[in-house]
C-alpha positions as CSV (number, residue, x, y, z in Angstrom):
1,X,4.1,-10.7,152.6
2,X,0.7,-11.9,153.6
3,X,-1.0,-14.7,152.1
4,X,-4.4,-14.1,150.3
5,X,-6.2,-17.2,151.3
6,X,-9.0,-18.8,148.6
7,X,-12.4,-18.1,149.9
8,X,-11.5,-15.0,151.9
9,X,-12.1,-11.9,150.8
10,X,-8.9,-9.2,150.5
11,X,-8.3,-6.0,152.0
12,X,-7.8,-3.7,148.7
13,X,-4.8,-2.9,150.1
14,X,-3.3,-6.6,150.9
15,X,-4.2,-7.6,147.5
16,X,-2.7,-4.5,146.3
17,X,0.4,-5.5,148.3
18,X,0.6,-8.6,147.3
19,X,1.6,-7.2,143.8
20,X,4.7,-6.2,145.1
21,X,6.9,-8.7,146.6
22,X,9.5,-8.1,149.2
23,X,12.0,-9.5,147.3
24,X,13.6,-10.3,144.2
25,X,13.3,-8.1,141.0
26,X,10.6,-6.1,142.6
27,X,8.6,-6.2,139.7
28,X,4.9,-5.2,139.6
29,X,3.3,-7.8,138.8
30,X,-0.7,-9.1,138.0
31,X,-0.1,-13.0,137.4
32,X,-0.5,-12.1,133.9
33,X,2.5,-10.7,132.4
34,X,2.6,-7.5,133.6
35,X,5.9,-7.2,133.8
36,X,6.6,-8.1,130.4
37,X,3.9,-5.1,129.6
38,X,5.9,-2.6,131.4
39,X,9.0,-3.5,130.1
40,X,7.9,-3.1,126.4
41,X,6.9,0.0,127.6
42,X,10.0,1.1,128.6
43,X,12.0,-0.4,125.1
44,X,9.5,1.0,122.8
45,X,10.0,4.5,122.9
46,X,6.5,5.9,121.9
47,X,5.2,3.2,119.4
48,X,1.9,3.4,120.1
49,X,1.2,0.7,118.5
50,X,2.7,-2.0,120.3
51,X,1.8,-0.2,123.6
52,X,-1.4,-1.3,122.8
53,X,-0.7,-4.8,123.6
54,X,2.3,-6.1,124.9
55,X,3.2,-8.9,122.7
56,X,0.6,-11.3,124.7
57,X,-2.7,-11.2,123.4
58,X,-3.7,-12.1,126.9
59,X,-1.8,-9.0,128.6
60,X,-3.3,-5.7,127.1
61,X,-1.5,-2.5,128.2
62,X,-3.6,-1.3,131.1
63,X,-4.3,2.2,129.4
64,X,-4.5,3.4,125.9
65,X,-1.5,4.4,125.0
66,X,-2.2,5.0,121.7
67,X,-4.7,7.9,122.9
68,X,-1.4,10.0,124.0
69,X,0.7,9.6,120.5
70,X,-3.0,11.3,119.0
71,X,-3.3,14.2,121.6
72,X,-2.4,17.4,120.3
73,X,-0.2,19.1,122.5
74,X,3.8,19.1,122.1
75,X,4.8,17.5,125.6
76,X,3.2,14.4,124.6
77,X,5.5,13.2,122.2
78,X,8.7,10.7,122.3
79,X,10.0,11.9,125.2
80,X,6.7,11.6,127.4
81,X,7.7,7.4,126.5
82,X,11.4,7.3,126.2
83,X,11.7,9.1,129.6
84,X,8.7,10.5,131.8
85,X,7.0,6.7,131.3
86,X,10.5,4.8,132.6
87,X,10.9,7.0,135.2
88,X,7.2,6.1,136.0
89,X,7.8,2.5,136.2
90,X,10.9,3.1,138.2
91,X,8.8,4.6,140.6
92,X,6.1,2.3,140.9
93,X,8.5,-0.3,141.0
94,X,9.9,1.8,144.3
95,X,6.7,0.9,145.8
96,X,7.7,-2.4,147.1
97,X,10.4,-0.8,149.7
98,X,8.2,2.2,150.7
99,X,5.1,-0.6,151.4
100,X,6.7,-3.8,152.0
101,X,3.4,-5.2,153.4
102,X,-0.2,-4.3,154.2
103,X,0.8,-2.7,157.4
104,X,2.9,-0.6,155.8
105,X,0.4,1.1,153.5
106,X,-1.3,3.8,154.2
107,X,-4.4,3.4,156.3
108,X,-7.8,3.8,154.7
109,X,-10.2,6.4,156.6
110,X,-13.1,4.6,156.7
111,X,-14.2,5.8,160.1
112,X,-15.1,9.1,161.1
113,X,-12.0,10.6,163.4
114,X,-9.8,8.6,161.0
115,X,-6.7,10.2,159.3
116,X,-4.0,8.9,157.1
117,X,-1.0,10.5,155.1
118,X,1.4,10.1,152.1
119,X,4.5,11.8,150.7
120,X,4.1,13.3,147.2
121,X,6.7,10.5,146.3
122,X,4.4,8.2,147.1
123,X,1.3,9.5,146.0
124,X,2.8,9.7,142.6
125,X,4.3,6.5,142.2
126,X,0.6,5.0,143.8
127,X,-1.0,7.5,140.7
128,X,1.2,5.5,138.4
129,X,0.6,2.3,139.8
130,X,-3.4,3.4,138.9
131,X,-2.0,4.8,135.4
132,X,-0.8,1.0,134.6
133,X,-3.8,-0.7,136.2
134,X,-2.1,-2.8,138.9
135,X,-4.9,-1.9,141.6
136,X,-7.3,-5.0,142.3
137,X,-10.7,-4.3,140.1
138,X,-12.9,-4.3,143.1
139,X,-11.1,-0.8,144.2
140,X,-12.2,0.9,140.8
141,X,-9.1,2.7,141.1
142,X,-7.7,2.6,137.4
143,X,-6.6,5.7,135.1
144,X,-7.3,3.7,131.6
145,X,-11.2,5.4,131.3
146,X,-9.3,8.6,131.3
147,X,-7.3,7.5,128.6
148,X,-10.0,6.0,126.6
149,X,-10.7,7.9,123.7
150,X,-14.5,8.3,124.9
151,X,-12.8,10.5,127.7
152,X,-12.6,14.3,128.0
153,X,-8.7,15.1,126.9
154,X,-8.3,17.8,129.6
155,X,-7.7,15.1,132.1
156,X,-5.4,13.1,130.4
157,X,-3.4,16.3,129.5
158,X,-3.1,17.0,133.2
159,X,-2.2,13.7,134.2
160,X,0.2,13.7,132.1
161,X,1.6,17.3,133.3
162,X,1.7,16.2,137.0
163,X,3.9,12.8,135.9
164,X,6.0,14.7,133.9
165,X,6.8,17.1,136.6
166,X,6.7,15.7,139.5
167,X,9.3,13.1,137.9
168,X,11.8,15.6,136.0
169,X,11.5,18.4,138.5
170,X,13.4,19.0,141.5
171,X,12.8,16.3,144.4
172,X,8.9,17.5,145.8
173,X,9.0,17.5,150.0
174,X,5.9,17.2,151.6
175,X,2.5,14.9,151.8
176,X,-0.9,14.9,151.3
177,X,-3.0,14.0,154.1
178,X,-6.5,12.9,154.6
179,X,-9.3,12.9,157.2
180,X,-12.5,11.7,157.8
181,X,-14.6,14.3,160.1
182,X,-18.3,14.3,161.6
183,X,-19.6,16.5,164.7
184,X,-20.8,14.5,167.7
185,X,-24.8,15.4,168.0
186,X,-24.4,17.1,171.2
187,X,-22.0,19.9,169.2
188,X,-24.8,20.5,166.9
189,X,-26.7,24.0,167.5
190,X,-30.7,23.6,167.8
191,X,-30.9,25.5,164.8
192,X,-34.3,27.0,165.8
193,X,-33.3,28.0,169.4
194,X,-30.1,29.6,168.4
195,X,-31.1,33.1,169.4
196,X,-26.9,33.5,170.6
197,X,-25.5,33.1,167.3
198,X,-25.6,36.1,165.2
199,X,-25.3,36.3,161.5
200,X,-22.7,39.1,161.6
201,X,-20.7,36.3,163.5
202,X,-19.7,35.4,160.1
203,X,-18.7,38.1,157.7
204,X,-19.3,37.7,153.8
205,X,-17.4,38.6,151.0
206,X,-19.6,38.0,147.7
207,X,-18.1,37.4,143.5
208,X,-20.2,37.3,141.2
209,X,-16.6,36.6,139.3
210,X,-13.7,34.2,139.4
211,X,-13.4,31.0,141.1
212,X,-12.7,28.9,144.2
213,X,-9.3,27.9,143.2
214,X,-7.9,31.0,141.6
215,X,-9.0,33.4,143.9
216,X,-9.5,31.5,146.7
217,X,-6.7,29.2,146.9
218,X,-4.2,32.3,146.0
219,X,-5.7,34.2,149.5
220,X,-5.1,30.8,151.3
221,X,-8.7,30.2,152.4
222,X,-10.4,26.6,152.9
223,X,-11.5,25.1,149.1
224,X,-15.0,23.8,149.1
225,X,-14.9,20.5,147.0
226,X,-18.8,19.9,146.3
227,X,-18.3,16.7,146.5
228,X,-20.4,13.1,145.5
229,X,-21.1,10.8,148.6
230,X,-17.8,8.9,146.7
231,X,-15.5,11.0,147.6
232,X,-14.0,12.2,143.5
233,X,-17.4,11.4,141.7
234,X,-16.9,10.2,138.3
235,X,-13.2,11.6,137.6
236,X,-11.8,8.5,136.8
237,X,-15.0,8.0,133.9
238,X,-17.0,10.8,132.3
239,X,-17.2,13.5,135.1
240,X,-16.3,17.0,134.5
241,X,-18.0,19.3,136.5
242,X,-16.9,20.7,140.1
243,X,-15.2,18.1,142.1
244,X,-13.7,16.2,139.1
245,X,-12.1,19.1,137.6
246,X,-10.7,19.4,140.8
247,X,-9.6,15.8,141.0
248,X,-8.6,15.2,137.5
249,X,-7.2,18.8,136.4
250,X,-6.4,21.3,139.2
251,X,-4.8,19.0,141.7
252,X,-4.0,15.5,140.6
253,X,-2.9,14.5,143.5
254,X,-6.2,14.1,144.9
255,X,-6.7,11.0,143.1
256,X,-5.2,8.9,145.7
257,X,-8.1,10.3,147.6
258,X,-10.4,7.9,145.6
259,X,-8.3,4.7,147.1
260,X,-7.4,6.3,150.5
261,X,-11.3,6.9,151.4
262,X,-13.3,4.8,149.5
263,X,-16.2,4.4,151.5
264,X,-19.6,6.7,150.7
265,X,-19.5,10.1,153.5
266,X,-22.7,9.7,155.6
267,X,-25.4,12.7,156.6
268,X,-22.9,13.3,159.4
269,X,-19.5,13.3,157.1
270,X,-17.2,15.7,155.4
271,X,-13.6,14.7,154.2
272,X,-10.8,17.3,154.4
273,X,-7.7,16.7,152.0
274,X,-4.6,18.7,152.9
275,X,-1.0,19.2,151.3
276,X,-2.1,19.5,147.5
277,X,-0.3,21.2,145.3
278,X,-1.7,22.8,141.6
279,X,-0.1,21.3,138.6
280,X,-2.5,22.8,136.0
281,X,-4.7,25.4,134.7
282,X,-8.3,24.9,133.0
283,X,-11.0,26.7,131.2
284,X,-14.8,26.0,130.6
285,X,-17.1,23.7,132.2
286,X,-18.4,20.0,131.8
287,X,-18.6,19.4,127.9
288,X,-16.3,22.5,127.4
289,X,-13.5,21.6,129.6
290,X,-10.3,22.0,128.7
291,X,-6.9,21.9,129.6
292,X,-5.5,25.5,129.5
293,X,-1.5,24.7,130.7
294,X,0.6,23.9,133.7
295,X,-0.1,25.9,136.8
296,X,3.1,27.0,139.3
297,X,1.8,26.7,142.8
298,X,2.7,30.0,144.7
299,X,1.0,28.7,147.8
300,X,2.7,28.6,151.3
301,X,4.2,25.4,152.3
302,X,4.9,24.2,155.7
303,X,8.6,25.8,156.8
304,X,9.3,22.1,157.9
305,X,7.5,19.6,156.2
306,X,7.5,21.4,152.9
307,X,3.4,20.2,152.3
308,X,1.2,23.1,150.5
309,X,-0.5,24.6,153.1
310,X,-4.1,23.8,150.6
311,X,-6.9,22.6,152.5
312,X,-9.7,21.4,150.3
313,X,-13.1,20.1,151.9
314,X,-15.4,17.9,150.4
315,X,-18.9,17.5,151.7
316,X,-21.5,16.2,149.9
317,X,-25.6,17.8,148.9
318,X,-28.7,16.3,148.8
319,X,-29.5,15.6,145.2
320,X,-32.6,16.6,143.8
321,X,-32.6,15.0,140.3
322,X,-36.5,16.3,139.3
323,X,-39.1,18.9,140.2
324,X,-41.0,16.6,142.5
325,X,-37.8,15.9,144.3
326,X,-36.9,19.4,144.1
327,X,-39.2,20.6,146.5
328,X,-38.5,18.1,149.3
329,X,-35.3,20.6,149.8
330,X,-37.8,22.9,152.0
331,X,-38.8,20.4,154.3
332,X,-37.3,20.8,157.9
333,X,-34.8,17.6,157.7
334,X,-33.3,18.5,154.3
335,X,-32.6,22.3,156.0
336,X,-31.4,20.2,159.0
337,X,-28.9,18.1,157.3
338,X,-27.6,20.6,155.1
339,X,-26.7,22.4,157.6
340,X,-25.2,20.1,159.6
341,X,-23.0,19.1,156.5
342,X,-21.7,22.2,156.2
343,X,-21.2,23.3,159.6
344,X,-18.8,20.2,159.6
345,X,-17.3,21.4,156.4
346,X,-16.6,24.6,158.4
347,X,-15.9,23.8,161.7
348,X,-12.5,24.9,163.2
349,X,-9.9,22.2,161.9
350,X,-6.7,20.9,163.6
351,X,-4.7,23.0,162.1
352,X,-6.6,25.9,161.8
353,X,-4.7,29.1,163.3
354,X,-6.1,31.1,166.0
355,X,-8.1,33.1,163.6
356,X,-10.2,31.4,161.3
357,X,-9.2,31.5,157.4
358,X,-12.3,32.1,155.4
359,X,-14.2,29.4,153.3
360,X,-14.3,29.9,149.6
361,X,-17.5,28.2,148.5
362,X,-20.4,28.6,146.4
363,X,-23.5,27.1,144.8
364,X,-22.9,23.8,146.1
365,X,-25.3,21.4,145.1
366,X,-26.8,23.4,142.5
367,X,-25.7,22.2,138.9
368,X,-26.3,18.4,138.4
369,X,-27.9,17.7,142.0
370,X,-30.8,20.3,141.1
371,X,-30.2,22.4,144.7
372,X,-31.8,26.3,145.1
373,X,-28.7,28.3,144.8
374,X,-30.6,30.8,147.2
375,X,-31.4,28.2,149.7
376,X,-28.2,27.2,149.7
377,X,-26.5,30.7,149.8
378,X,-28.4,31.2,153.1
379,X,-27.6,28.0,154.6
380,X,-23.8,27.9,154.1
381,X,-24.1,31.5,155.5
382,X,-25.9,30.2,158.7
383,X,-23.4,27.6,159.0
384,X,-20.7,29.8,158.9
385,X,-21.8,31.6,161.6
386,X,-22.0,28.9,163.8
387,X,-18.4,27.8,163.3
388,X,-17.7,31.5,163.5
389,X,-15.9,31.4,160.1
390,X,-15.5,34.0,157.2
391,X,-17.1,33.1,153.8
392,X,-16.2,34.0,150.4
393,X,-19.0,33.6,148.1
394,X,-18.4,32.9,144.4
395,X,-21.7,32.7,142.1
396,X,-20.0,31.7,139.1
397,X,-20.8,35.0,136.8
398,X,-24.5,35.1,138.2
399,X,-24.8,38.7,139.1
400,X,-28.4,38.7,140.0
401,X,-28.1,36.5,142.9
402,X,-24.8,37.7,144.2
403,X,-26.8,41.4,144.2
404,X,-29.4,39.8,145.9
405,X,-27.8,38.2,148.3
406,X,-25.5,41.1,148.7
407,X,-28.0,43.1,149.4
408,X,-29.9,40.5,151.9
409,X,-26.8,40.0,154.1
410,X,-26.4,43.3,154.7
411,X,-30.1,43.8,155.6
412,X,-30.0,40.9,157.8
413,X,-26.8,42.1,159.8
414,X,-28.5,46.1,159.6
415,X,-31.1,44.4,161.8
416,X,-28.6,42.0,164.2
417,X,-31.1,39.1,162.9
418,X,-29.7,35.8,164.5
419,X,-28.8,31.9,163.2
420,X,-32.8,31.1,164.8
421,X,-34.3,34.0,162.9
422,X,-32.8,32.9,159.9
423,X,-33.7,29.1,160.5
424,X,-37.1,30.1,161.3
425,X,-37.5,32.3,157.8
426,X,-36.2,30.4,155.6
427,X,-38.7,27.3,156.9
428,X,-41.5,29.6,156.8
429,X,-41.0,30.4,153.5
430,X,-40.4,26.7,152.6
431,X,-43.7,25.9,154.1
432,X,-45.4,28.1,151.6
433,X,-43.0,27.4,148.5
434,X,-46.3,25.9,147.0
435,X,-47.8,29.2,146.1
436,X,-44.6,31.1,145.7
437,X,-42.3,30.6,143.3
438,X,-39.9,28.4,143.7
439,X,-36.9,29.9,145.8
440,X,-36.4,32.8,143.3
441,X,-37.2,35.3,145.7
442,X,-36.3,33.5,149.0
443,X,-33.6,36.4,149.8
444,X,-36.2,39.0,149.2
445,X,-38.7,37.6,151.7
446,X,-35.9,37.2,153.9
447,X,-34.3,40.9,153.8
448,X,-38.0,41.6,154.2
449,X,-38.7,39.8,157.4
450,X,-35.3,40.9,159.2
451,X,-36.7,44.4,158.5
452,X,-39.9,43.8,159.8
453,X,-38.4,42.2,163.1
454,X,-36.2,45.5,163.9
């Protein structure tokens, strides 16, 4: 067990380790007590009340118990503490054989090119070990905001749903796996030279209903995850848009995620998570999400390994939090590095078959971070192209702009219009965005210009 020397800053994880010694009762423990705190967890048998505190006034209970005996919904009751929680422990407490030391753990990506893995079994028992707080505070990786009665419910519902049955149902085979990815410079198209790549490279399927997960994720394509910089966003405090829906709801597995890549992507970064499986269902969106039930994963799964065959890709937008900043999205380099972001989002993969699986995305960076959803259609299509990939585009119940850019794709392909031409229209039209209005008609002007270049 390595020693964590005063005046010498720790690894996350070789403090994290250090919780969990080799030997003896391989107990959790935080120097505090926190032993005692589990097992009065594990004798109480749902009294909220003294889950609270553990009989120390110095060792709280990492997460607020007492926020679980008030949720209405029937699988939180007596048994969630008399046997999901025990069952919990015993698998944190595991923990200590599966990481013995800081070698052991699993490798954070903090590079680009790095890539790290870890069974389900061990993704849950790390979950739990976040559920009771054990992580070192500088890692921020601690469930108790989502129990905190300032939280939105729907993610303590589904945490609760993905301990419960990844702990009572039959053993889960498989692991979740996660990559850091950029494209080396030289890979990188010259987006305004790139007469070779034609749009119909990359064919488009447009929704102006359903959603990435249901209706992507059931046809096996790559999820987009539009994702903050830090990787997850705020899912372990107040978020509940996009990516912490995802995080916290849909696939709570991901969580680890938040510990396994810590550091901010760069311009030049995406993030691809692989091997999650679905544990729940939701409906509405931000201050209206809810938990709507547990979700059976009819996904494929690796004839070996057993992992979900999910691939979910985060990459991150510019944000553009005002009107001022708003229109610094037309500029040259803001078109430049979204596209680059997204080509790496869509680049062929590892383990990508021979023919490309579509991309189920969206309008990414267009609710809180304040992107045009027409830009952004166009530049994710652009991007496809160049990795050659299919897209399937969900607008989220806006019909207007999925007519429009319906209509605009097929224009552009009616016209064999190319990657350069695009590039080359949509900065034109960026250049004047002063005296027109403000990307509402982008895909008009540019169904007008492929015409006019026939």
């Amino acid at each position: 067990m390595p020693h964590l020397q005063s005046g010498r800053a720790a690894a996350p994880w070789e403090a994290f380790c250090a919780t969990f010694p080799a030997s003896g009762d391989g107990l959790p423990r935080d120097g505090d007590g926190l032993a005692d705190a589990l097992a009065v967890i594990v004798a109480a048998h749902g009294d909220g009340a003294e889950l609270v505190h553990s009989g120390r006034d110095r060792t709280p209970a990492p997460c607020n118990y007492a926020l679980l005996r008030r949720l209405s919904w029937d699988a939180v009751d007596a048994s969630f503490f008399s046997a999901t929680l025990p069952a919990l422990v015993a698998a944190v407490h595991a923990l200590s054989q599966h990481y013995p030391d800081a070698d052991a753990a699993p490798a954070q990506v903090d590079a680009a090119g790095d890539s790290t893995a870890a069974t389900y079994t061990n993704v849950l028992a790390l979950v739990g070990a976040a559920f009771f707080s054990l992580f070192p505070a500088e890692t921020g990786f601690s469930l108790a905001p989502i129990f905190s009665m300032r939280a939105n419910k729907a993610k303590a519902y589904a945490v609760v749903e993905y301990f419960a049955r990844s702990l009572h149902d039959p053993p889960r085979h498989g692991s979740l796996s996660v990559s850091r990815i950029a494209m080396p410079d030289a890979e990188i198209p010259d987006w305004a030279n790139a007469q070779d790549i034609h749009m119909a490279t990359a064919s488009v399927a447009i929704f102006d209903s359903g959603n990435i997960e249901d209706n992507g994720g059931a046809a096996g394509m790559v999820l987009a995850d539009f994702a903050n910089r830090f990787l997850g966003g705020a899912v372990l405090t107040h978020g509940a848009v996009q990516e912490e829906i995802y995080f916290g709801v849909v696939y709570p597995q991901l969580l680890v995620a938040r510990l396994l890549a810590p550091r901010p992507m760069t311009a030049e970064e995406v993030i691809v998570m692989e091997g999650a499986e679905r544990f729940c269902n939701y409906s509405g969106y931000a201050q209206t999400l809810k938990f709507a039930g547990s979700h059976v994963d009819g996904s494929p799964r690796h004839p070996e390994s057993g992992s979900f065959l999910t691939r979910i890709v985060a990459f991150d937008a510019l944000p553009f939090y005002c009107r001022e900043d708003a229109k610094a999205q037309w500029s040259r380099a803001c078109i430049d590095r979204e596209l680059r972001k997204a080509l790496t989002a869509f680049a062929r993969h590892r383990s990508d078959p021979e023919e490309l699986p579509p991309v189920a995305t969206g309008n990414w960076g267009c609710g809180a971070f304040g992107g045009c959803k027409q830009l952004k259609a166009l530049l994710q299509w652009m991007a496809a192209a160049a990795a050659g990939r299919p897209l399937a585009y969900f607008t989220f119940g806006d019909v207007e702009l999925a007519e429009a850019f319906e209509a605009t794709v097929a224009t552009v392909v009616a016209n064999s219009a190319t990657v350069a031409d695009l590039y080359s229209w949509t900065c034109s039209y960026g250049a004047s965005i002063g005296t027109l209005s403000s990307g509402r008609d982008l895909l008009n002007y540019v169904a007008q210009r492929a015409m006019a270049s026939a």
